[in-house]
C-alpha positions as CSV (number, residue, x, y, z in Angstrom):
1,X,113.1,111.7,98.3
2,X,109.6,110.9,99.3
3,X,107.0,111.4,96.7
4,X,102.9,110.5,96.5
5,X,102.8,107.5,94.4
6,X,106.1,107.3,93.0
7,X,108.5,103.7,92.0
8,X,111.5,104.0,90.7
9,X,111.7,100.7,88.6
10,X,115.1,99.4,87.6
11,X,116.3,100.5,84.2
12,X,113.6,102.7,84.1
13,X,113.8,106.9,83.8
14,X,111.8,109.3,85.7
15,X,111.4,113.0,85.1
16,X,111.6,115.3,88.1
17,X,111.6,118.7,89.3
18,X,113.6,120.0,92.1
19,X,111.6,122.9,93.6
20,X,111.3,122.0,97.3
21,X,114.4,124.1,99.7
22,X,115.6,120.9,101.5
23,X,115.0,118.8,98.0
24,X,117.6,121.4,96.2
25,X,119.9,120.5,99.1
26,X,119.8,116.6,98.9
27,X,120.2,117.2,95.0
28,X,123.8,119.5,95.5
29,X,125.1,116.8,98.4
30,X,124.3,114.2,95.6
31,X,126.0,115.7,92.7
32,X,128.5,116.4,94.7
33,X,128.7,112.5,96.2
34,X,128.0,109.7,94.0
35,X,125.0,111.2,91.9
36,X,122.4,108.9,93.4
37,X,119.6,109.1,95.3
38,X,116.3,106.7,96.9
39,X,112.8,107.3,95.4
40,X,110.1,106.3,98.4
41,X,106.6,106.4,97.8
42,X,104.0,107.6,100.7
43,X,101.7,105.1,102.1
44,X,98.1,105.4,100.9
45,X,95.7,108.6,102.1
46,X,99.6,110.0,103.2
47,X,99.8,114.1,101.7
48,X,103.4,115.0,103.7
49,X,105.6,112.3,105.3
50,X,106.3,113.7,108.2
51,X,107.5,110.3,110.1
52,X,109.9,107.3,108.4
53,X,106.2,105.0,108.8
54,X,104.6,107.5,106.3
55,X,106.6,105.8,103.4
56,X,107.4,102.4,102.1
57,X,111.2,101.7,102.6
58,X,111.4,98.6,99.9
59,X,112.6,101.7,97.2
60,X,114.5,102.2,94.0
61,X,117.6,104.0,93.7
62,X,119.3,105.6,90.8
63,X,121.6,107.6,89.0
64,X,120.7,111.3,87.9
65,X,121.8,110.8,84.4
66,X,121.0,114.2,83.8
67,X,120.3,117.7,85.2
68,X,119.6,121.5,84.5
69,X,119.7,124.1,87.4
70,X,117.7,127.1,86.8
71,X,118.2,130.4,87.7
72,X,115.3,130.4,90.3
73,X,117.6,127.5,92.1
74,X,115.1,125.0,90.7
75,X,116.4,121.5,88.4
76,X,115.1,119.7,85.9
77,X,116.9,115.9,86.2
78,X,116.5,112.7,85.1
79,X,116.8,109.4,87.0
80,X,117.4,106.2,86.1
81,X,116.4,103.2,88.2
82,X,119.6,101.2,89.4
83,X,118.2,98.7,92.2
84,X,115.8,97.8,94.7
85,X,116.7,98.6,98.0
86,X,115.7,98.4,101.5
87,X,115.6,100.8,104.1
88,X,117.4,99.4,107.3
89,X,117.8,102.5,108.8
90,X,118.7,106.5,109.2
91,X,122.0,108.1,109.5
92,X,120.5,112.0,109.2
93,X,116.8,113.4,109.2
94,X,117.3,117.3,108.9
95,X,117.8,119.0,106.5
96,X,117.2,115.9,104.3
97,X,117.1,112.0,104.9
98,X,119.7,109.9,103.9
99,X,119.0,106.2,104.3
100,X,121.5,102.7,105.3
101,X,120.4,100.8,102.5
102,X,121.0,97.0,101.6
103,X,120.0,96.0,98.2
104,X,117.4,93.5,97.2
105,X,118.1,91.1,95.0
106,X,115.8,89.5,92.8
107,X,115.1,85.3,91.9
108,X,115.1,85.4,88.3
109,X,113.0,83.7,86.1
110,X,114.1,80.1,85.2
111,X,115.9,80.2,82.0
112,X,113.1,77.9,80.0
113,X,110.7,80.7,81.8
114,X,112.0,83.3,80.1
115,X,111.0,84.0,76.8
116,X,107.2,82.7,77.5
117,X,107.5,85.8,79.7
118,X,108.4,88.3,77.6
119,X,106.1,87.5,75.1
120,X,103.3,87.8,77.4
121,X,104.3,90.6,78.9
122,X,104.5,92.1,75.2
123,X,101.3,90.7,74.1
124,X,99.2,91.8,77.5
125,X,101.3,95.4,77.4
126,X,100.4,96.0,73.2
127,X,96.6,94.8,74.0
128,X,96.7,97.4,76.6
129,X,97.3,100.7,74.3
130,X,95.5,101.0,71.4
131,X,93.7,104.0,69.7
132,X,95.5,106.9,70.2
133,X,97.0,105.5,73.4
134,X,99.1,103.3,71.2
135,X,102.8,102.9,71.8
136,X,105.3,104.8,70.0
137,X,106.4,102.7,66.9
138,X,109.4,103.3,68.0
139,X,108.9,102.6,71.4
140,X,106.8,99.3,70.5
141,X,110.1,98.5,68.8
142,X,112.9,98.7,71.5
143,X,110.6,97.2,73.8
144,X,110.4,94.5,71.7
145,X,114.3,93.8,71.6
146,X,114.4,93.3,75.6
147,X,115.0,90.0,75.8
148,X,114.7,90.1,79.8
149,X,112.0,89.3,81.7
150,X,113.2,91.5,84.5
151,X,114.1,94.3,83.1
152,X,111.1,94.2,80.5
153,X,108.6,93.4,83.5
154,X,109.9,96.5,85.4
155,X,109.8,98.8,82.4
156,X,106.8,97.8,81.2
157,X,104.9,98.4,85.2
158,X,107.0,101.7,85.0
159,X,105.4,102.4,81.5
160,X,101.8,101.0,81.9
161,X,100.6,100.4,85.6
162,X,98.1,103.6,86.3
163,X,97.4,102.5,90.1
164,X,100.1,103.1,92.5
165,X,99.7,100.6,94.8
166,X,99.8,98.1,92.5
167,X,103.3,99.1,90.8
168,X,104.3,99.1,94.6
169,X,102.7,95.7,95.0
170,X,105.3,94.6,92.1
171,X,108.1,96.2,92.8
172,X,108.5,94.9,96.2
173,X,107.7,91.1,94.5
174,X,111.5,89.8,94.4
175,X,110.6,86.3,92.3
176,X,111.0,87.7,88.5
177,X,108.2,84.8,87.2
178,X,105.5,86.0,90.0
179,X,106.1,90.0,89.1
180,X,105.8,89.4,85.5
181,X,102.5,87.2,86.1
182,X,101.0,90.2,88.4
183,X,102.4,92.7,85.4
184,X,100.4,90.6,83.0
185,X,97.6,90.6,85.4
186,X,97.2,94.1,86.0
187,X,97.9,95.0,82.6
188,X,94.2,92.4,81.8
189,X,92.0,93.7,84.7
């Protein structure tokens, strides 16, 4: 699915509504397969993605986790990020696209790395909402228990990053210590 300035992190969920004919198609052939499907966002100054150059093809795929069907034909689903992947190439265009894919696999951070990370990227990511755009104390709290850089540097650009281009900018960064240290900062400019 290509969407205008849209990442699907790892471990992160994302909201969407099927309205679009050959959308409601690739969402049947999915529940019907394996219940996954690729998030790509369009290029910059891109409306429709009309050609496979339109889009980026470093994308996240995931699980719908959930999903209502309407009476109009129209879904309400959740997905959850699984993995970064790559698109190496096309294996159908009409009525929908369905991708070859190889997955991309990350350099984690060292272990003595680790927790320095997360708690920067909790410190830069709790300076960043305050006011009434303060975390959820609940929210503030189970991020708090993620004791993974990885997974809390992609939830947190998921969660925080406004600009598009940027979250792209990370999610394509495969070294866990340099995508938390351009998490941290974005999350300070």
């Amino acid at each position: 699915m290509v969407l205008p300035g849209a990442q699907l992190f790892p471990s992160a969920l994302l909201p969407l509504y099927i309205f679009e004919p050959r959308y409601r198609e690739m969402l049947s052939w999915s529940l019907e397969q394996d219940r996954m499907f690729c998030i790509a966002p369009m290029k910059p100054g891109i409306s429709e993605a009309r050609n496979t150059d339109e889009f980026y093809h470093t994308v996240g795929i995931g699980l719908v986790r959930a999903c209502v069907g309407r009476e109009d034909g129209t879904s309400n689903l959740i997905l959850q990020g699984l993995a970064r992947m790559r698109i190496v190439g096309f294996v159908q265009d009409a009525p929908f696209r369905i991708a070859e894919l190889r997955e991309l696999s990350s350099k984690p951070a060292l272990p003595e790395q680790n927790g320095e990370l997360v708690s920067r990227l909790l410190d830069a990511s709790s300076n960043l909402l305050t006011g009434e755009m303060q975390f959820p104390a609940q929210l503030e709290k189970q991020l708090g228990q993620i004791d993974d850089a990885a997974v809390l540097t992609d939830v947190i650009a998921h969660a925080c990053l406004q600009d598009s281009e940027k979250r792209q900018v990370v999610f394509e960064e495969l070294d866990v210590a340099k995508r938390a240290a351009l998490v941290i900062r974005y999350l300070q400019d």
